[in-house]
SEZA-276412 format. One record per residue (C-alpha): x, y, z. Coordinates in nm, 2 decimals, padded with zeros to 4 digits. Example, Ala and Ser with C-alpha at 12.3 -4.5 7.8 and 13.67 -1.06 7.14 Angstrom:
<pts>
{pt {01.23, -00.45, 00.78}}
{pt {01.37, -00.11, 00.71}}
</pts>
This chain:
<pts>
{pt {-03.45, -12.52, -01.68}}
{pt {-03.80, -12.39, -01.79}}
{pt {-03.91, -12.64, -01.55}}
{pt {-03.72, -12.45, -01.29}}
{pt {-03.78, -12.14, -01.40}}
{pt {-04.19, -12.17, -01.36}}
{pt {-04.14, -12.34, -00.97}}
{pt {-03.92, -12.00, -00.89}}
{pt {-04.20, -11.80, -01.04}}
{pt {-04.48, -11.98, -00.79}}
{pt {-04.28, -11.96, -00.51}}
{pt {-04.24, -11.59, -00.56}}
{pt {-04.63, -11.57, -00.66}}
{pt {-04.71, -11.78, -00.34}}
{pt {-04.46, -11.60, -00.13}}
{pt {-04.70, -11.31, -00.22}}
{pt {-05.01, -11.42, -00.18}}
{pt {-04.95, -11.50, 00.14}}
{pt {-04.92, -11.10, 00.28}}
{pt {-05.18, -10.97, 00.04}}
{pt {-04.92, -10.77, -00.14}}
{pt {-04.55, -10.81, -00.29}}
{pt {-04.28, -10.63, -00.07}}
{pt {-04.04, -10.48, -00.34}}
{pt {-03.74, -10.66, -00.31}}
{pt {-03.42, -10.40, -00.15}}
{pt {-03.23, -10.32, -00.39}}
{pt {-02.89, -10.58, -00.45}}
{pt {-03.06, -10.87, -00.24}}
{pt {-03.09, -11.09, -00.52}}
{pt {-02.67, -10.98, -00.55}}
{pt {-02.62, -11.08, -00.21}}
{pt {-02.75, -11.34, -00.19}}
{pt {-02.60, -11.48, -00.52}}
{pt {-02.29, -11.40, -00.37}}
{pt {-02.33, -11.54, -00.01}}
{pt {-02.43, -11.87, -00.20}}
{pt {-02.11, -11.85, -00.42}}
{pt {-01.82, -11.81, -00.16}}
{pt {-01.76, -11.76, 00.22}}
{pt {-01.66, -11.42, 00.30}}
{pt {-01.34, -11.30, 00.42}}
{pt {-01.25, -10.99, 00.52}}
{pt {-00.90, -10.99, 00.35}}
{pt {-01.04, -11.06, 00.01}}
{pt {-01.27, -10.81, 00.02}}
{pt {-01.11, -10.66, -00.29}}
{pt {-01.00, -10.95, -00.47}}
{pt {-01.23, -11.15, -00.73}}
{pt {-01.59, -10.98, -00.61}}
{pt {-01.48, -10.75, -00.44}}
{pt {-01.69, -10.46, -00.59}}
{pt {-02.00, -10.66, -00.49}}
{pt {-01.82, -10.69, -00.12}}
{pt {-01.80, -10.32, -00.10}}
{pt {-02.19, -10.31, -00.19}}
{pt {-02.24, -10.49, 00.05}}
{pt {-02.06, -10.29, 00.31}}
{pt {-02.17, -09.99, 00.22}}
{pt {-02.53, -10.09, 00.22}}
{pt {-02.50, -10.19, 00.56}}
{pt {-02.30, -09.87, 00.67}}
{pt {-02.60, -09.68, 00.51}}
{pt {-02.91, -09.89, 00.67}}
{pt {-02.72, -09.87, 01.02}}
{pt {-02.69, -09.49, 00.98}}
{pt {-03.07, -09.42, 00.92}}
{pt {-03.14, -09.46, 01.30}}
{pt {-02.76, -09.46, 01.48}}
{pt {-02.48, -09.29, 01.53}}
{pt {-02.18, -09.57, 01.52}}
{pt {-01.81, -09.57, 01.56}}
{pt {-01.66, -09.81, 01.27}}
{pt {-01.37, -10.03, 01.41}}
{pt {-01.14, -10.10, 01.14}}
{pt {-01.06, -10.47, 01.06}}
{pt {-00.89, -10.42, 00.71}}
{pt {-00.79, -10.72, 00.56}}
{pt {-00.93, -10.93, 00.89}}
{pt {-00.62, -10.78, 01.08}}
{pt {-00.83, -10.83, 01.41}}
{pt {-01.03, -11.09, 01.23}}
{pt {-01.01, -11.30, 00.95}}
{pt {-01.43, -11.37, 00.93}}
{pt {-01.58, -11.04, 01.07}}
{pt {-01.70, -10.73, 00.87}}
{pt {-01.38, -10.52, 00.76}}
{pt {-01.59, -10.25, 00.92}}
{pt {-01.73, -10.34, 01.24}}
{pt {-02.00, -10.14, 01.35}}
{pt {-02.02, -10.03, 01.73}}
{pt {-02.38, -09.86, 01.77}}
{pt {-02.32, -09.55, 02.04}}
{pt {-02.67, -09.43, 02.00}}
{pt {-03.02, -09.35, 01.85}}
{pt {-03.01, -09.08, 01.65}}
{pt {-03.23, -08.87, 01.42}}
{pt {-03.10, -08.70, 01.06}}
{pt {-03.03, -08.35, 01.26}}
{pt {-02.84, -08.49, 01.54}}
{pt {-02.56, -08.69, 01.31}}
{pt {-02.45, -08.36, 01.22}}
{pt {-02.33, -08.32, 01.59}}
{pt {-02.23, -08.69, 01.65}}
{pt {-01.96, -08.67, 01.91}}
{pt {-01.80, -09.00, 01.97}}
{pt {-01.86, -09.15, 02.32}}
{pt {-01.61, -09.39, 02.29}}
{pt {-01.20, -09.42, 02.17}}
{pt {-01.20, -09.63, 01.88}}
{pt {-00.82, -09.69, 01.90}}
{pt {-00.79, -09.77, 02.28}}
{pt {-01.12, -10.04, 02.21}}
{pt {-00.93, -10.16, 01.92}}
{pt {-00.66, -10.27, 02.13}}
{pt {-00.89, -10.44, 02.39}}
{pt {-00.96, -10.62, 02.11}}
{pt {-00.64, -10.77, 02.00}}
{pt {-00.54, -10.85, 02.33}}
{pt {-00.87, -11.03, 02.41}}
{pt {-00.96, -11.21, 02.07}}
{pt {-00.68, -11.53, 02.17}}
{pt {-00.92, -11.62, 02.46}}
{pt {-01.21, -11.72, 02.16}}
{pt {-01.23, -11.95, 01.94}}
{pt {-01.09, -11.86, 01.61}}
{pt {-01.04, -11.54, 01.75}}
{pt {-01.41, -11.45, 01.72}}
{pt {-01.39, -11.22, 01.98}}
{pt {-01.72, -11.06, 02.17}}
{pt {-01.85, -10.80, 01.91}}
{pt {-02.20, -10.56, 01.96}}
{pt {-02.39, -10.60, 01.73}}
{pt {-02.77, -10.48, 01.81}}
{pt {-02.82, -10.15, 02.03}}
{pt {-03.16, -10.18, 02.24}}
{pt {-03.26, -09.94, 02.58}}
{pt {-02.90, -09.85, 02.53}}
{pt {-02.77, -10.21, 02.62}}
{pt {-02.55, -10.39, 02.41}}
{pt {-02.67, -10.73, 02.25}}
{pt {-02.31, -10.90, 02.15}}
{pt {-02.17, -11.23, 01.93}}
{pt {-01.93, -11.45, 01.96}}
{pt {-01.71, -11.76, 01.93}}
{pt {-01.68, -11.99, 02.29}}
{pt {-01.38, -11.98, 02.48}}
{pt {-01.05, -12.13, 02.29}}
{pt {-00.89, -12.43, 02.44}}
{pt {-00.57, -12.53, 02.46}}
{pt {-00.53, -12.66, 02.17}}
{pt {-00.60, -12.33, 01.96}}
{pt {-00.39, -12.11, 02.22}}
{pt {-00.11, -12.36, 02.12}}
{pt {-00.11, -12.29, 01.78}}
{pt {-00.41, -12.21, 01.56}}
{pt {-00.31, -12.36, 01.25}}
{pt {-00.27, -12.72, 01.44}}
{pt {-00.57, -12.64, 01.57}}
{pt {-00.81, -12.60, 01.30}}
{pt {-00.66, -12.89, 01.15}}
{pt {-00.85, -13.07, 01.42}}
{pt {-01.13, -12.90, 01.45}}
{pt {-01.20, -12.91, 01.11}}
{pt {-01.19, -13.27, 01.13}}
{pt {-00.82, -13.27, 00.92}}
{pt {-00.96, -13.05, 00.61}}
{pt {-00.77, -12.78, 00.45}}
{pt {-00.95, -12.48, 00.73}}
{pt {-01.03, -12.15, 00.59}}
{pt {-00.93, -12.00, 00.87}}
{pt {-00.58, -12.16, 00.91}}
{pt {-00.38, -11.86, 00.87}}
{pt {-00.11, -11.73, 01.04}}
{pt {-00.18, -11.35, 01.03}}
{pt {-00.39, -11.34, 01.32}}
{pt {-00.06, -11.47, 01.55}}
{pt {00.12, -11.14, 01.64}}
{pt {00.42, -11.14, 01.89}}
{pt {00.22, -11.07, 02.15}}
{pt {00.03, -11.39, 02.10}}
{pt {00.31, -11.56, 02.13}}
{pt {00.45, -11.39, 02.46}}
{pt {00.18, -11.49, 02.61}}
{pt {00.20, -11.86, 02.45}}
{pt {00.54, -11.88, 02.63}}
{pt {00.38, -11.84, 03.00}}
{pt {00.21, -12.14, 03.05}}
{pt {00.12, -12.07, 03.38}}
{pt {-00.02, -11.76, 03.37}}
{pt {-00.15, -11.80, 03.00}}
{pt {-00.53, -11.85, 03.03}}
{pt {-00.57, -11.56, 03.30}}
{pt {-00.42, -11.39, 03.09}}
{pt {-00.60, -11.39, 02.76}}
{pt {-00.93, -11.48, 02.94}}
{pt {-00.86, -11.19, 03.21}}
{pt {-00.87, -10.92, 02.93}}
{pt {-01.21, -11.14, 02.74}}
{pt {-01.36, -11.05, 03.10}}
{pt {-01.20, -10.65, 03.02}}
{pt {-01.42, -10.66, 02.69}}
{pt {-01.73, -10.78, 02.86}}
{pt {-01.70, -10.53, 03.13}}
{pt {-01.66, -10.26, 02.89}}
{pt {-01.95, -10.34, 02.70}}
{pt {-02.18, -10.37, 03.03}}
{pt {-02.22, -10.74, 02.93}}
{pt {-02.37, -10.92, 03.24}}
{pt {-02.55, -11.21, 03.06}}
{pt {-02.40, -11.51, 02.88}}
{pt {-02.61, -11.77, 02.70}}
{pt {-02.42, -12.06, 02.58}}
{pt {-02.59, -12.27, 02.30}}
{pt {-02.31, -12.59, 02.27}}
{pt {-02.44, -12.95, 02.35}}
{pt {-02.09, -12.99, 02.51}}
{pt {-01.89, -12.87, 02.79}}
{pt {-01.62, -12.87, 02.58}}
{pt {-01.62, -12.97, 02.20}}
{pt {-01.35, -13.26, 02.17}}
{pt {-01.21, -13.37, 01.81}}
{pt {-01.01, -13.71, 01.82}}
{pt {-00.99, -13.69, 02.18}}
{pt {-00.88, -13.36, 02.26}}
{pt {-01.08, -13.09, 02.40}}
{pt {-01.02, -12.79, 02.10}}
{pt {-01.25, -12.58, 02.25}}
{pt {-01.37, -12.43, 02.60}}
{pt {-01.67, -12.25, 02.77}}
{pt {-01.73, -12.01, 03.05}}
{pt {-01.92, -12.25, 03.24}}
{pt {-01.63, -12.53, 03.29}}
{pt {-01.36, -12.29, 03.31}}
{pt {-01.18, -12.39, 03.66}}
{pt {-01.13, -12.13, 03.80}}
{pt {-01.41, -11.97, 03.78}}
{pt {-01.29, -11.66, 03.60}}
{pt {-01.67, -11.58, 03.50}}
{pt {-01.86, -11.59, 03.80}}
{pt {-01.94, -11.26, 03.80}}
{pt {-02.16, -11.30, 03.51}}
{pt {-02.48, -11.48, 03.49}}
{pt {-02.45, -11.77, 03.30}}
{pt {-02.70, -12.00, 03.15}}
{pt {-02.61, -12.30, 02.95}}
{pt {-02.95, -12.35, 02.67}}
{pt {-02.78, -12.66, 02.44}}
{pt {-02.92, -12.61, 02.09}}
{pt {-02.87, -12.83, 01.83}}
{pt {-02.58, -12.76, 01.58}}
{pt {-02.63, -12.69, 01.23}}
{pt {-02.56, -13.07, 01.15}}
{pt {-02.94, -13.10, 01.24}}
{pt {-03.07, -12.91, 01.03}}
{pt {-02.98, -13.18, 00.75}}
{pt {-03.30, -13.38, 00.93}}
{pt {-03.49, -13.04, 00.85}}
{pt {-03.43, -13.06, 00.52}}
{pt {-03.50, -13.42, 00.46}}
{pt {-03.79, -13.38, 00.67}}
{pt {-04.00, -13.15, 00.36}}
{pt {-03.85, -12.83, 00.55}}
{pt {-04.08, -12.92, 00.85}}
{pt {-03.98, -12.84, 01.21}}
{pt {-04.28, -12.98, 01.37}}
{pt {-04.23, -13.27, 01.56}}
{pt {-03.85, -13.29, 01.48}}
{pt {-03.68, -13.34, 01.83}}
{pt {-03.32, -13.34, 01.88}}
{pt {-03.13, -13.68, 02.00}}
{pt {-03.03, -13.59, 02.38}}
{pt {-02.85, -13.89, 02.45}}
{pt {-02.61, -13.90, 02.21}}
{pt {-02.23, -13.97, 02.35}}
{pt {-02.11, -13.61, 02.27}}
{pt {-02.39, -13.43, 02.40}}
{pt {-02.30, -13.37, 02.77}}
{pt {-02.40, -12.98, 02.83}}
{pt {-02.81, -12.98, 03.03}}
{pt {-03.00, -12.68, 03.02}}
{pt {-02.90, -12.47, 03.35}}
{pt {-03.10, -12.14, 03.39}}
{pt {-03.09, -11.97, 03.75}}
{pt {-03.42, -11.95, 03.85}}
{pt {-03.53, -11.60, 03.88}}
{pt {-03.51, -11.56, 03.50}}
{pt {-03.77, -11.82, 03.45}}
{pt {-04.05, -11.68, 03.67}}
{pt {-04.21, -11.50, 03.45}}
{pt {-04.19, -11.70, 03.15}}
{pt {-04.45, -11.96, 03.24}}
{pt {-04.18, -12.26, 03.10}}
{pt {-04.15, -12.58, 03.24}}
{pt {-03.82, -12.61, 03.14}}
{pt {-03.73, -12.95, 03.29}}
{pt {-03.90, -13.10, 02.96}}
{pt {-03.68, -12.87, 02.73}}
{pt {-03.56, -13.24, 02.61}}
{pt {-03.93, -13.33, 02.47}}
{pt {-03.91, -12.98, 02.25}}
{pt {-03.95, -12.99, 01.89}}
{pt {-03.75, -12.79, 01.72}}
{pt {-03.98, -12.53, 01.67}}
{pt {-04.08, -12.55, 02.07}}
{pt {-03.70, -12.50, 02.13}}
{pt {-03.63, -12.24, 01.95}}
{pt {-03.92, -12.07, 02.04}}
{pt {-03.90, -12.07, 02.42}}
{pt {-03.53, -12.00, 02.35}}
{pt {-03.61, -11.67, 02.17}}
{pt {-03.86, -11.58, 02.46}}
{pt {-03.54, -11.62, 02.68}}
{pt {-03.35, -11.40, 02.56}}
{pt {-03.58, -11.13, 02.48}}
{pt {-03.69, -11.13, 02.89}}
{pt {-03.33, -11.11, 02.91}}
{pt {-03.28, -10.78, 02.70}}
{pt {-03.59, -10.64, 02.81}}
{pt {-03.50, -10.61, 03.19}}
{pt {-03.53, -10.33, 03.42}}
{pt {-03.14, -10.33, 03.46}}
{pt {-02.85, -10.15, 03.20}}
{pt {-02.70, -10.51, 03.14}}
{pt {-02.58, -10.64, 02.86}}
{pt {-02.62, -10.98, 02.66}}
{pt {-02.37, -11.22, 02.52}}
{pt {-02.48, -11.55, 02.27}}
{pt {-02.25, -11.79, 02.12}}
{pt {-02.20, -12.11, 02.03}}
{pt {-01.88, -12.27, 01.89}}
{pt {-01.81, -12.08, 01.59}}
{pt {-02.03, -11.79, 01.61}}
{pt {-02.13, -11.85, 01.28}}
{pt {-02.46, -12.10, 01.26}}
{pt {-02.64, -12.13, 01.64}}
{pt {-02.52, -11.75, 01.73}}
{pt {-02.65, -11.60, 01.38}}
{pt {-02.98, -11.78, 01.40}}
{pt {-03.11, -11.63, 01.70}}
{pt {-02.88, -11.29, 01.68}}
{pt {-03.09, -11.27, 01.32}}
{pt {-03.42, -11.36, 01.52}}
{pt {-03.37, -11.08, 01.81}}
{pt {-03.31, -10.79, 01.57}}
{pt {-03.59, -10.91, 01.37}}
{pt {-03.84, -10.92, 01.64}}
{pt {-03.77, -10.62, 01.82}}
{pt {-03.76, -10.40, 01.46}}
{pt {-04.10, -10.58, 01.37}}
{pt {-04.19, -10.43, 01.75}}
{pt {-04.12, -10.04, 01.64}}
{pt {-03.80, -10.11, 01.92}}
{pt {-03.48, -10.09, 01.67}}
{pt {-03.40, -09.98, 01.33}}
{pt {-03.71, -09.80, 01.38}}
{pt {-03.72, -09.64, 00.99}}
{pt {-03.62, -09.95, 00.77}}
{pt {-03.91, -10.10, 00.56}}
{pt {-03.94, -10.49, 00.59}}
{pt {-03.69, -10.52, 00.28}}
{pt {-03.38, -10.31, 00.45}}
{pt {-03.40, -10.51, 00.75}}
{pt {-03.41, -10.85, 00.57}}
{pt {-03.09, -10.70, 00.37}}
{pt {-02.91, -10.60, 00.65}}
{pt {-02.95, -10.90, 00.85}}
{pt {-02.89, -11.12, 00.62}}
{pt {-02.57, -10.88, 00.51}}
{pt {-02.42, -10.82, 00.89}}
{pt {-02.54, -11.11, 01.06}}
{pt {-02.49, -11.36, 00.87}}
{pt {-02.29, -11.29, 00.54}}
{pt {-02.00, -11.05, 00.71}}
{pt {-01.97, -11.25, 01.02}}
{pt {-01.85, -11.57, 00.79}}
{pt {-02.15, -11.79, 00.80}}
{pt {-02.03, -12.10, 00.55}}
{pt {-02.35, -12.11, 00.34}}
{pt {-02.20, -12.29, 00.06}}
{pt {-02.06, -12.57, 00.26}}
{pt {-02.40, -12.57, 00.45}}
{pt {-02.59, -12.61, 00.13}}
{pt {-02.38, -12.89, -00.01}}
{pt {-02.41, -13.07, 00.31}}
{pt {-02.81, -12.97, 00.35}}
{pt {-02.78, -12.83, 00.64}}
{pt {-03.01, -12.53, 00.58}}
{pt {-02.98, -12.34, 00.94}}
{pt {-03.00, -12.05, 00.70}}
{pt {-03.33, -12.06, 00.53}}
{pt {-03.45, -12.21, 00.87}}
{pt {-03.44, -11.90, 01.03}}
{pt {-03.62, -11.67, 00.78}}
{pt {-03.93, -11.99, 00.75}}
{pt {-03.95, -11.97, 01.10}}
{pt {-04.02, -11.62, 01.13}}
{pt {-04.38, -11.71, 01.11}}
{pt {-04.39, -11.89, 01.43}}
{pt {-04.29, -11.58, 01.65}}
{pt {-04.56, -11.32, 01.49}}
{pt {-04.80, -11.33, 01.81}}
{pt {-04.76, -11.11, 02.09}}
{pt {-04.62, -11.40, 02.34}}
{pt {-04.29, -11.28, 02.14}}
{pt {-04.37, -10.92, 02.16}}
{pt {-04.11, -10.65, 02.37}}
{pt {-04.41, -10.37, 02.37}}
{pt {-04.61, -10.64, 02.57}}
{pt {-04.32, -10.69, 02.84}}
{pt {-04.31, -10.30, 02.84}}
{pt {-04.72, -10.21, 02.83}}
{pt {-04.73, -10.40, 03.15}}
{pt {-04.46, -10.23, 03.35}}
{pt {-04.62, -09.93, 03.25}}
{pt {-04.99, -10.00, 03.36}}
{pt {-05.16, -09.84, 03.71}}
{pt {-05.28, -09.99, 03.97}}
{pt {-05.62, -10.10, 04.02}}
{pt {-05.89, -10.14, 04.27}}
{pt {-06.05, -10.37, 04.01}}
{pt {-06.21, -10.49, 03.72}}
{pt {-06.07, -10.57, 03.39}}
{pt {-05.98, -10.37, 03.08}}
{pt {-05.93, -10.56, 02.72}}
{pt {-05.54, -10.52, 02.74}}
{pt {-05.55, -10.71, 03.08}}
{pt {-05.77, -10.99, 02.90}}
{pt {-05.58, -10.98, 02.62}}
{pt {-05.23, -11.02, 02.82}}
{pt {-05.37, -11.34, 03.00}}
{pt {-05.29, -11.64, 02.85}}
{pt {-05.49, -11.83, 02.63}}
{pt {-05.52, -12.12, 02.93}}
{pt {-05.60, -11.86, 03.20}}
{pt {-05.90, -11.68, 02.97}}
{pt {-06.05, -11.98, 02.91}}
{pt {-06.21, -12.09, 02.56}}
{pt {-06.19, -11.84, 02.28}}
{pt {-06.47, -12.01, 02.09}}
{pt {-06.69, -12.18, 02.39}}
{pt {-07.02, -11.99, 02.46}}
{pt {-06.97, -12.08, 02.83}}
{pt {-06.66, -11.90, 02.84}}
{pt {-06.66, -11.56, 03.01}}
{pt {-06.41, -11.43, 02.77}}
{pt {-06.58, -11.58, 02.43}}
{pt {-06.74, -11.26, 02.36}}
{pt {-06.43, -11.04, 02.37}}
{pt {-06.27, -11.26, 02.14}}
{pt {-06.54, -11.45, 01.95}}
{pt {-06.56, -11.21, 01.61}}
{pt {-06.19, -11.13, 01.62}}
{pt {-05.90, -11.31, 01.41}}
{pt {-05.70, -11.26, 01.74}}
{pt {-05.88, -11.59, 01.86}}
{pt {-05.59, -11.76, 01.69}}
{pt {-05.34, -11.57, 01.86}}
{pt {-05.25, -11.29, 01.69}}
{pt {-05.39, -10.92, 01.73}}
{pt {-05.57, -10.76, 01.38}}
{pt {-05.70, -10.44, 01.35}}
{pt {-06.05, -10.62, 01.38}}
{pt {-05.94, -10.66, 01.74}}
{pt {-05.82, -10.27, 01.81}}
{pt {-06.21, -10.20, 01.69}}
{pt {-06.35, -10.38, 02.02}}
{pt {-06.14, -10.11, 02.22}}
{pt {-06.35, -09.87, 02.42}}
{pt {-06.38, -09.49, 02.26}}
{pt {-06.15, -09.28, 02.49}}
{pt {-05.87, -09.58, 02.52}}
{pt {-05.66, -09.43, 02.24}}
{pt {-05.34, -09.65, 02.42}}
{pt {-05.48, -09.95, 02.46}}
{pt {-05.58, -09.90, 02.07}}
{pt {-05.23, -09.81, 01.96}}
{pt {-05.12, -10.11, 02.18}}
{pt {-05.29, -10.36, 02.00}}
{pt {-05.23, -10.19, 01.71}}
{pt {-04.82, -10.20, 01.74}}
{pt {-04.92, -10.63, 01.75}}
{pt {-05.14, -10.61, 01.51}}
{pt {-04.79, -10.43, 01.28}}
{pt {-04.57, -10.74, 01.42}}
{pt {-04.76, -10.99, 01.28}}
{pt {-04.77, -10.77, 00.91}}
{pt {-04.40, -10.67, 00.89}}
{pt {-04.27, -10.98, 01.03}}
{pt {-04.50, -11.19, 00.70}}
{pt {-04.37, -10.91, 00.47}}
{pt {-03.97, -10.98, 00.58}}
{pt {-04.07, -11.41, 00.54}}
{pt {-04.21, -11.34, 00.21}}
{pt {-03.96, -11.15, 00.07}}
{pt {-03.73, -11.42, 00.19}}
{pt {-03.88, -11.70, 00.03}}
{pt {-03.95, -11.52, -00.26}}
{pt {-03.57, -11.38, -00.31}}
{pt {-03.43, -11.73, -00.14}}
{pt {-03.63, -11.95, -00.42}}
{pt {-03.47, -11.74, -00.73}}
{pt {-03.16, -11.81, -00.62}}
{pt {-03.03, -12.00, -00.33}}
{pt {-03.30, -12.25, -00.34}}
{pt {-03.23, -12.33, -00.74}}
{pt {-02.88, -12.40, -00.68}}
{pt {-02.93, -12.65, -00.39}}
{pt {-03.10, -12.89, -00.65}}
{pt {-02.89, -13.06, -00.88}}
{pt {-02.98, -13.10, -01.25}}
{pt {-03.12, -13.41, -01.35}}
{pt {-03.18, -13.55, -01.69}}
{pt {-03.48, -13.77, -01.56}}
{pt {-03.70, -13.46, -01.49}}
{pt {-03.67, -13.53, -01.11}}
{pt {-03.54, -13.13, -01.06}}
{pt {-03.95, -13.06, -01.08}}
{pt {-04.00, -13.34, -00.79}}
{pt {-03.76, -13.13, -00.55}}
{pt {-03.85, -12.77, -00.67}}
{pt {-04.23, -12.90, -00.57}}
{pt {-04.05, -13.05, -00.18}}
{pt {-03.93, -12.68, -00.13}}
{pt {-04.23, -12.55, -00.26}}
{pt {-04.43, -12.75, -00.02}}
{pt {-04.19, -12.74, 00.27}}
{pt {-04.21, -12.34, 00.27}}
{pt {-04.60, -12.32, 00.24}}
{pt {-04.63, -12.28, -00.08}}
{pt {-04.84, -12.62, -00.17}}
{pt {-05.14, -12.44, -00.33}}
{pt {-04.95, -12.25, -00.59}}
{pt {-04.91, -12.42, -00.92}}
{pt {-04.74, -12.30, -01.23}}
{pt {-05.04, -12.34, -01.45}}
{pt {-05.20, -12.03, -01.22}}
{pt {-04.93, -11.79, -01.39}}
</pts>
């Protein structure tokens, strides 16, 4: 293992060399994440075998969501509501400083929500019901599993045999059935308006107005039988009221390819015309205005493309003028629906816009904690099948650092006054690259502006904030607040890496008596950008 030992060590050294300095690593990460690789988490063995490094983990997340909220805690002890959410499921109410949490009054009743709840979690799959789980311009971002079929409403044990593909489910248990499940089992007729009539209740309540479905399918089918559902096939029509947009994203099956591919997303483009694959991209057009997407080639996308524009989506979405809420799932919830849940909370912290006083190694904890750990991702099945969804989302944090991806842009331009004329550095900076013209190009009227700046490559330095006129202090701390993006959102990736590679990454690479283990250790090395570091430097 010395071998092993020294690639760990340069991927740590190269993980730092690539922000300048090394983020100290939050406290119990390396715990975490030895414990999300050893088992899947559920709620009702939270104090069995491990359970003391469980309750860590909840009470670190209780303590980094309490340095800028005020929350409400719904109880789910022992998964009574459900089996794979957080025993304590947080429901944000507000910002809040230190001073005003000793006044927190509760603006919402914990019990009656609770039973909203338990009468709405039969209409999801695996009763993954529609849970808030980021808090931005007092709107509720929310998770969740699609819409259960009948073959789950039928009984859930038969059905995740099925789904499951006839393997022993985790989540084949029979405490989540409770007499009134089964009341409502016994009305056939009236069944889905029923448990879908009080999903609609839960979206309401939570000012939900979006929906953003990620399946491939309509409806996901095992052996024939359609197991699972989705707001935008239900009959009849139950969800109108919402706005729905259908943005297919590969499942974590493809992230195998990712894998096998050196851990390189570029030019890796998902198979469209595959039998199962039967869900197209459906947006209503007066969200894609101002997004400057030709979406009718979404099926050309790479993977990074994809999940780019995707992200760019949904933050247009959350930044709106209007109170409403957003809703993203997939099947689960628990691969597609973390990835880009992980994504928005990431970008909009690195933005100064949520969890406005964690450092970049208490918001990599706690998203990797909540979002993904205590909402049952299965990273140990994941890893034996190579299907790395996981690490994909942390590696891609690097593609999202410019200020295309940036909320403070969205909200510096809503803000500006009108003009007669004439042009100030933000508006040349908020152009697009193909509307300024060349950055590099002596013909180009805006080569000067950028010409000396490492902005030229997309993303705002300090060097840039220096080109803004004396007595434009907003404009400075504009470009500035980019500039900070690009910085925390490296920091978070490197302390990823560098965490992910001691631990996570050694375990997915089998021993071999040939020497071979120092061949793969140097693939992950290379596949996370890590190809100039060599042991030998140490």
């Amino acid at each position: 293992m010395a071998g092993a030992r020294a690639a760990a060590a340069a991927a740590s050294a190269g993980s730092s060399a690539s922000s300048g300095n090394q983020q100290p690593q939050e406290p119990g990460l390396g715990e975490l994440l030895e414990e999300f690789s050893r088992t899947q988490y559920r709620a009702k063995d939270g104090s069995g075998t491990g359970g003391s490094k469980v309750e860590r983990i909840e009470k670190r997340c209780l303590e980094l969501f309490g340095r800028d909220y005020c929350f409400s805690v719904i109880p789910n002890t022992n998964g009574d509501i459900c089996g794979h959410y957080p025993r304590h499921i947080v429901f944000l109410e507000y910002e809040s400083s230190e001073k005003e949490k000793d006044t927190f009054e509760s603006t919402i009743q914990v019990s009656k929500l609770q039973d909203l709840i338990h009468r709405s979690k039969m209409a999801r799959c695996r009763g993954r019901f529609v849970c808030p789980v980021i808090l931005f311009k007092g709107k509720h971002i929310c998770r969740s599993a699609t819409l259960a079929g009948w073959g789950e409403l039928y009984g859930r044990s038969g059905y995740n045999y099925f789904f499951s593909g006839g393997a022993d489910d985790a989540w084949a248990d029979v405490e989540d059935v409770t007499e009134e499940d089964c009341a409502l089992r016994s009305g056939d007729t009236h069944l889905f308006d029923k448990v879908r009539g009080y999903d609609i209740k839960l979206l309401r309540y939570l000012s939900v107005k979006y929906i953003c479905d990620l399946m491939v399918e309509n409806k996901k089918v095992k052996f024939g039988m359609n197991v699972t559902s989705s707001e935008k096939v239900d009959k009849a029509q139950r969800y109108a009221d919402f706005t729905l947009l259908s943005i297919p994203y590969p499942g974590c099956e493809f992230f195998k390819e990712y894998k096998d591919r050196d851990y390189m997303a570029e030019g890796l483009i998902f198979n469209w015309k595959q039998d199962y694959v039967d869900a197209p991209l459906s947006i209503p057009d007066f969200l894609t205005h101002s997004l400057n997407i030709d979406w009718s080639q979404y099926q050309c996308w790479d993977l990074v493309q994809q999940t780019q524009n995707y992200l760019k989506l949904l933050l247009s979405l959350v930044n709106s003028d209007d109170d409403s809420g957003l809703l993203v799932h997939c099947i689960s919830g628990w691969d597609r629906t973390p990835l880009f849940i992980s994504l928005l909370r990431l970008s909009l912290w690195a933005d100064g816009l949520i969890h406005t006083s964690l450092k970049p190694a208490e918001i990599l904890y706690l998203t990797v904690a909540y979002d993904w750990f205590l909402f049952g991702h299965m990273l140990v099945d994941r890893l034996s099948k190579g299907e790395e969804i996981f690490f994909f989302c942390f590696n891609f944090l690097k593609h999202i650092t410019s200020e295309e991806f940036s909320a403070l842009k969205t909200q510096r331009r809503k803000s500006l006054p009108a003009r007669d004329g004439g042009f100030t550095l933000e508006d040349i900076c908020m152009l697009r690259r193909k509307d300024r013209g060349s950055t590099t190009s002596l013909g180009s009227d805006f080569s000067l502006v950028m010409e000396s700046s490492p902005g030229a490559t997309g993303s705002f330095t300090y060097e840039a904030v220096e080109l803004v006129p004396a007595g434009a202090p907003t404009q400075a701390a504009w470009l500035a607040a980019l500039s900070d993006r690009e910085t925390r959102l490296q920091e978070v990736r490197s302390a990823f890496l560098a965490a992910y590679s001691s631990t996570v990454g050694l375990r997915a690479v089998a021993p071999s008596p040939s020497g071979a283990i120092g061949g793969l250790l140097e693939q992950f090395a290379r596949g996370v950008g890590l190809r100039g570091i060599s042991s030998n430097a140490l």
